[in-house]
Steps between C-alpha positions, in 0.01 A plus 500: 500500500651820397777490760570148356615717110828623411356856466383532853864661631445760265142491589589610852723781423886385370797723575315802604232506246142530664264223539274375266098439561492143558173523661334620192685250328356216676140657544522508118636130424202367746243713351629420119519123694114529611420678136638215299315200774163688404549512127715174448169363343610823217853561484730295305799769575567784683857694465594840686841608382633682651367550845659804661557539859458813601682615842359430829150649535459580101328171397594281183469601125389209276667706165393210240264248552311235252215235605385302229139300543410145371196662348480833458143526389358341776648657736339724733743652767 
């Protein structure tokens, strides 16, 4: 899916810069993916914003992120 974005040519590397890490970028939107399955019961919203993509081999940086719960009192996470 993330070769199917506009961002994924300057994922790769564009014009000499040096690649991205689009593995850690996709380990990250199936484990936030797998996260937000087990919780859907919980979460009405979940925002990261930005996400940064670190280059290849440095991981991902969530630099702002919100999830707001139906019900936070009864909540137990």
């Amino acid at each position: 899916m993330i070769a199917e974005t506009r961002c994924h040519e300057l994922l790769k590397g564009h014009r000499g810069q040096a690649a991205f890490d689009i593995d850690a970028l996709a380990d990250t939107l199936v484990k936030l993916s797998d996260f937000v399955a087990r919780h859907a019961d919980r979460i009405d919203e979940l925002e990261i914003n930005p996400l940064a993509v670190r280059p290849q081999g440095q991981g991902v940086v969530a630099l702002d992120a919100v999830i707001t719960c139906r019900d936070m009192e009864s909540s137990q996470w």
